[in-house]
N, C-alpha and C positions, 0 to 999 in steps of 0.2 A: 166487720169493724174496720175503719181505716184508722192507721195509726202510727203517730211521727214520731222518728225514732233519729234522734240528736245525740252527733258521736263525733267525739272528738280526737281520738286516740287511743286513749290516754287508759289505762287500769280499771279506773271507772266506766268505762264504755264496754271493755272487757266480761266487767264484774255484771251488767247489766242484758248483755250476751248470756253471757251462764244462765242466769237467772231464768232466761226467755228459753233457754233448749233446758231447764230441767222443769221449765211447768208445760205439761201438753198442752195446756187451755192456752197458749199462747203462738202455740205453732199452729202449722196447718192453713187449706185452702182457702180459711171462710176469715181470714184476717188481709187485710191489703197495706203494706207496708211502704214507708217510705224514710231512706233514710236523707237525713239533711248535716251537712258538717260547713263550717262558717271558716273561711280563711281570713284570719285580719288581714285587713287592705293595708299597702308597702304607704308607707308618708308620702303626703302629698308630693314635697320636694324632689323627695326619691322617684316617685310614680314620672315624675314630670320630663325627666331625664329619661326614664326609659321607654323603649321602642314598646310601642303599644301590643304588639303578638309576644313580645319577650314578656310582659304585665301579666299578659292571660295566661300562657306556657305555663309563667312558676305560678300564677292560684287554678291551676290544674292540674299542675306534677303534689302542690301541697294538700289539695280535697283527694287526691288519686292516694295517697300513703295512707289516709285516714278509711279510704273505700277500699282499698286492695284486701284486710285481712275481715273486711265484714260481708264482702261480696262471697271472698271464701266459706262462711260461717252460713249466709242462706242458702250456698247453691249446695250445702251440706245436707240442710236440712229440709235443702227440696222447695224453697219458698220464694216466690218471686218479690222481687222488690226494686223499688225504685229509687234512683239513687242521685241528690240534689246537692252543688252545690253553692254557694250566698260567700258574699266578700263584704266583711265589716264587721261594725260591733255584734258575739255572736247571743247576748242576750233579744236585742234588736230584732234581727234574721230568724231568729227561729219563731219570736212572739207574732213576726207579721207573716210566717208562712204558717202558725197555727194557726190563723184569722181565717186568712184567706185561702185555705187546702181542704176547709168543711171534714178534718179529722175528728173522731172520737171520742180518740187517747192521745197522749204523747209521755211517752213512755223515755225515764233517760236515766243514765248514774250522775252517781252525786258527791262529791268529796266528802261531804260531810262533816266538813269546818266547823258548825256549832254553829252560837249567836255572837260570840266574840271574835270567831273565825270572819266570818260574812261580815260582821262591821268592820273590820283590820282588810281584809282582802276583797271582798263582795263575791257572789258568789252568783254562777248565771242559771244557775236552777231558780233560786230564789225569784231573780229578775223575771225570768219564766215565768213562773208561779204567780206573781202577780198581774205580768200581762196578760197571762192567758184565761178565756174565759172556761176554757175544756178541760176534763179531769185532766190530771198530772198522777203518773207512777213514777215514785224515785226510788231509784233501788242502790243500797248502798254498801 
């Protein structure tokens, strides 16, 4: 099974880890993973000013912090994965690389705001969910 795995940090991406190392059916060779983490693009203004290698540097020092402790967690568990990262809006990013990556699954955590949470904040699982035409696991 191939299947995108959207990580941002953050507790919940954590929480969504666990989840994948305490069910076996989830580990193992016969799975092909890939993860994806979405750095918001710096303002235009901002962008404009700066040296374009200084641009890419920081949305590769910011995807490297969010990969550094999950890179850890596969090569724990023995599983290879491959590791993406997208600059911009990360509802966006993630819904047009589960189009276009012919995944499965996409498997991700979830704050789990509620319905008054997601209307006050919005939430990018949601925005997920509906862009996306491939199952969705949220684990939360």
């Amino acid at each position: 099974m191939k299947i995108l795995v959207p990580a941002d940090g953050s507790p919940y991406t954590k929480r969504m880890l666990a989840y994948l190392a305490a069910h076996d059916e989830w580990l193992g060779g016969q799975h092909q993973y890939t993860v994806i983490t979405v750095v918001p693009a710096v303002p235009p203004r901002a962008a404009a000013v700066l040296d374009k290698a200084m641009l890419k540097s920081h949305y590769e020092d910011e995807a490297e912090k969010v990969f550094k402790p999950i890179r850890t967690f596969f090569n724990r568990q023995k599983i290879p994965a491959e590791f993406l990262a997208k600059v911009g809006p990360a509802a966006d990013q993630i819904t047009a690389q589960a189009k276009k990556g012919g995944y499965d699954l996409l498997i991700m955590g979830s704050h789990g705001h509620g319905t008054l949470g997601n209307l006050v904040l919005g939430s990018v699982a949601t925005k997920v969910m509906a862009g996306c035409e491939l199952p969705v696991l949220l684990v939360r």
